[in-house]
N, C-alpha and C positions, 0 to 999 in steps of 0.2 A: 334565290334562296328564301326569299320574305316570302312568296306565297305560300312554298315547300313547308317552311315552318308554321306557317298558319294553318295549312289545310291538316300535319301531323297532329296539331291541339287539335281542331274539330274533332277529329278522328278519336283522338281518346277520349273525347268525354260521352262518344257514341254510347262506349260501352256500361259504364253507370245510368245513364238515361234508357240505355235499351233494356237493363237491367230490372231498373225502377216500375219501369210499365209493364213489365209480365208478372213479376210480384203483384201489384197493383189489383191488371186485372184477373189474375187467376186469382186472388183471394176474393174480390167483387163476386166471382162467374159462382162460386162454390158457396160463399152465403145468401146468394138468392134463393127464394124459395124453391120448393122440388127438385127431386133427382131425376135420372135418364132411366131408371127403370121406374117410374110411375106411371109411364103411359104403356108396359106391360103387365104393369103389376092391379092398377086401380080398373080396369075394363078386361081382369081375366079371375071370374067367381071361385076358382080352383086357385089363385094363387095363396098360400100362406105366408104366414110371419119367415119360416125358416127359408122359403125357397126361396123371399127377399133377399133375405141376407145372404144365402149363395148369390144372387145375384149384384149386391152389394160388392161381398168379395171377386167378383168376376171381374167387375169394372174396376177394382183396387181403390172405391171410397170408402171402405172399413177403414183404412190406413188413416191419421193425422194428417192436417193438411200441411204441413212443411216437408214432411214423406211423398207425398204425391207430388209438390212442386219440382224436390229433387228427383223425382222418377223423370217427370217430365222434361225437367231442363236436362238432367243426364242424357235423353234422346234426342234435346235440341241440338246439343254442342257435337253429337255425332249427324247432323242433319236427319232424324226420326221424330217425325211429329207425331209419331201412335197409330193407332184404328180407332176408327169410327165406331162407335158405342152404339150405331145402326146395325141392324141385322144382319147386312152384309161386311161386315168387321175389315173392312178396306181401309188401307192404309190412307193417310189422311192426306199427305200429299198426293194420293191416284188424284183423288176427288178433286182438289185445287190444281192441282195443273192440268185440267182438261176445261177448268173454267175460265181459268184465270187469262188466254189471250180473246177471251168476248169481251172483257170487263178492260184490261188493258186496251184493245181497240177503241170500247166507246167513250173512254174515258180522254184517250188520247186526240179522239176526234173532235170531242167535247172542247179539249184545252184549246186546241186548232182555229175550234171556230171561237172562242172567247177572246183571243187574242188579237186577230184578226177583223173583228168587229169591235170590240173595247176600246182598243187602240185610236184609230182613225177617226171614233166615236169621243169619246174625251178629247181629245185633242182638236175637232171640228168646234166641239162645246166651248173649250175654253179659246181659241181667238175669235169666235161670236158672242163673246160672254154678258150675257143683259141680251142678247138679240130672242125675239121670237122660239128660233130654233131653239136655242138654249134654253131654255121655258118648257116648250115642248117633251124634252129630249130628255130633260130634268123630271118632268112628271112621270114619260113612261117607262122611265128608268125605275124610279122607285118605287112605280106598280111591281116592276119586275122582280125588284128586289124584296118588297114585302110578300109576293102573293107565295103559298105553299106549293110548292114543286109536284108533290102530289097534287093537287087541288087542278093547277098548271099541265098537269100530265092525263087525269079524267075529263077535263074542257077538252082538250087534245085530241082525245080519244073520240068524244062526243061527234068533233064539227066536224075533224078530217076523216076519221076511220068510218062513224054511222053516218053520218048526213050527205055528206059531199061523199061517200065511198072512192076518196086519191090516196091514202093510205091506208096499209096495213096497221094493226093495234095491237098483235102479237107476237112473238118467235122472232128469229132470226131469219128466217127464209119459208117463202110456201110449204103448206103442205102435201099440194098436187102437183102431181106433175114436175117437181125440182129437179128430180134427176135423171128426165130428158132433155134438160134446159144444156144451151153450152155456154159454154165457159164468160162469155159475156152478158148472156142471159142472167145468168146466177149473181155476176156481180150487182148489175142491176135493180134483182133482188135484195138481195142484201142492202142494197143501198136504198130502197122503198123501205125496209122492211126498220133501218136503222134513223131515219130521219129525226121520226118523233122522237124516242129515245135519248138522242144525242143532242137534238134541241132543244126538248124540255131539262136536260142536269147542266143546258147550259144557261140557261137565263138566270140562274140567279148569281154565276160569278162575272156574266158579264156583266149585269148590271153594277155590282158592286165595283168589279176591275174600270169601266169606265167613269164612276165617277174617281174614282185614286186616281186617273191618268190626268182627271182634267182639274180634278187641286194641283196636282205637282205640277201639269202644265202652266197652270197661271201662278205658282211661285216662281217660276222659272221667268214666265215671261216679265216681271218686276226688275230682277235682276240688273244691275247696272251694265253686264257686260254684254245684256242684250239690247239695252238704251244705245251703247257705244256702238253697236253693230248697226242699227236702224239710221244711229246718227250719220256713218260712213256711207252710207245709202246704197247699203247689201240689199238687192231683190228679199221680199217680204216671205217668198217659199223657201231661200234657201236658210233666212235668219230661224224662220220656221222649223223648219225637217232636216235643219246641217247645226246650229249650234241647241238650238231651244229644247228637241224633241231629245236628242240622245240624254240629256241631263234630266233631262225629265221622266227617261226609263227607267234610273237609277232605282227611285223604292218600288217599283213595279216588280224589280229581279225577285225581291223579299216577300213581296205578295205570292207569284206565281208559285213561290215554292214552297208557302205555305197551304193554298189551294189546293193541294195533290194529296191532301188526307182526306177532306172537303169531299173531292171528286168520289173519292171510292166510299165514302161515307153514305155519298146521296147514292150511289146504286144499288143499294138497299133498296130505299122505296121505288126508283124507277124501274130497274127489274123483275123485284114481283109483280110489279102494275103492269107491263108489258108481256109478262112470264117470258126474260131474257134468262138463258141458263148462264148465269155468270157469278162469279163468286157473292154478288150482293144477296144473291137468292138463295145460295149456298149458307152464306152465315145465317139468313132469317129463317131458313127448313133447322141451320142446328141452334138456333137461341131456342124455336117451339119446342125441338125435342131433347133440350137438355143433354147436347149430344157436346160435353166437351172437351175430348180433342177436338173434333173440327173447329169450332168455333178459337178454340185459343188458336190451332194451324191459321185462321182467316184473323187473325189480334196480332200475332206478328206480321205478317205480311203485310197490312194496315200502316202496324208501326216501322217496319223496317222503310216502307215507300214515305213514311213522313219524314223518319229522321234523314232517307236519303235525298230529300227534297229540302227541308232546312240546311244542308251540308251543300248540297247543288248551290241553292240562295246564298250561301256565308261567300263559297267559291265564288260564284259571278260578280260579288256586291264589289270583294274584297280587286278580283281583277278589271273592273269596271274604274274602282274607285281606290286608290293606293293608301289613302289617307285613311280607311278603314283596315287595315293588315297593319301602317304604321304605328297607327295608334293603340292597337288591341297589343303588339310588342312593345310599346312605349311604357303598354300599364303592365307588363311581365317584370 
């Protein structure tokens, strides 16, 4: 019953917060400079003052902007996110859900390998800690962590794709020849075709995720109830990876599922740096053309994966750690 009631509060405060942030940004998105028909209106000599403004009303931004957010939210709450303000007036969901499992895959891949290298990574650091390695591992960690993802993704391109020709630097799969390939052929590809990609948007949380693993690991290993253990003369892997390591995943839960806004944030620039067709490339084709419904369609689905990632973290912390559920009822 204690988690049940704890996860019921998370749940409703979803809704003000998810509130908060479409307000937010659809009033940002609409007092930026220029509208979506300026890139038919300012590159065509025949357009006028009056056909503007039919075009204006076409698009419904004659209307007040509290009018148009109720239009909008009126078709969220029935699952309608509009058409696309593009020529081809496609509904906005077409457009995102034919992107959205590239962007899910590499993003997913991304967290896969972050976690997976972070982990074992911080935690080697911290019980060598002052050693050589740890020096090392310290430095190239925080190259990882300052250098720009883009920056990171053009080296990338340069060593593996031009110099050494072992990776592809574009698309998701060849352009010759894919579909004589079989079935293992293709995956293959795709797995060429995704390496860099999914590599470069992970460097920069793993570098961050490993050094959080390897603070908490060495608060942990202080801890007197890990003195008590070493003192009963428990083998030094299991005081390790059986009492030291689980306690020490704890803020990690909070990290990880703060990272999943993070993720789909950076596929923005690694996408169009690749030309991945996936929603990052999607939102940056509708910020140039002031095309906003896509763009708000790609702001929830941004935010819906954040808040359901801070909701995932509250869940895991709380079931990891009882004294977090007790206490947040404590202060009710």
């Amino acid at each position: 019953m204690e988690i049940i009631t704890f996860i019921a509060k998370k749940l409703l405060w979803l809704i003000p917060t998810f509130f908060g942030i479409t307000v937010i940004s659809f009033t940002v998105m609409h007092l930026a400079p220029g509208e979506p028909m300026a890139l038919q209106a300012n590159f065509n000599p025949k357009m006028t003052p009056e056909m503007r403004e039919r075009l204006r009303r076409a698009y419904g931004l004659d209307k007040p902007l509290y009018v148009q957010y109720a239009r909008w939210l009126k078709g969220l709450v029935t699952f309608d996110l509009g058409r696309s303000f593009s020529p081809d007036r496609r509904p906005v969901w077409d457009k995102i859900k034919e992107r959205l499992p590239v962007t899910l895959l590499i993003n997913c891949l991304s967290m896969l390998l972050i976690i997976v290298v972070s982990v074992p990574l911080g935690v080697a650091a911290a019980v060598r800690h002052n050693s050589p390695f740890d020096h090392i591992t310290t430095v190239l960690v925080y190259l990882g962590y300052a250098a720009p993802s883009f920056w990171l993704a053009l080296l990338a391109m340069i060593l593996f794709g031009i110099k050494l020709e072992w990776l592809p630097i574009s698309g998701l799969h060849s352009l010759m020849g894919y579909s004589a390939m079989s079935t293992m052929e293709k995956v293959m590809d795709w797995a060429r075709h995704l390496v860099l990609p999914v590599t470069v948007s992970a460097v920069g949380g793993l570098a961050g995720l490993s050094r959080y693993m390897k603070s908490s690991m060495l608060e942990v290993l202080r801890q007197d109830y890990i003195l008590t253990a070493r003192a009963k003369g428990l083998p030094e892997n299991r005081v390790i990876y059986r009492h030291a390591l689980r306690n020490a995943l704890l803020p990690l839960i909070t990290i990880l599922g703060l990272s999943v806004p993070g993720l789909i944030g950076g596929s923005v620039i690694f996408e169009s740096l690749f030309a991945i067709p996936g929603v990052g490339q999607l939102m940056w084709s509708s910020v140039m053309a002031r095309d906003y419904p896509v763009l708000m369609g790609n702001l929830v689905i941004v935010a819906v994966l954040t808040l359901l990632g801070n909701l995932l973290a509250d869940i895991g912390y709380a079931l990891a750690d009882p004294r977090v559920r007790k206490g947040i009822e404590g202060e009710q």
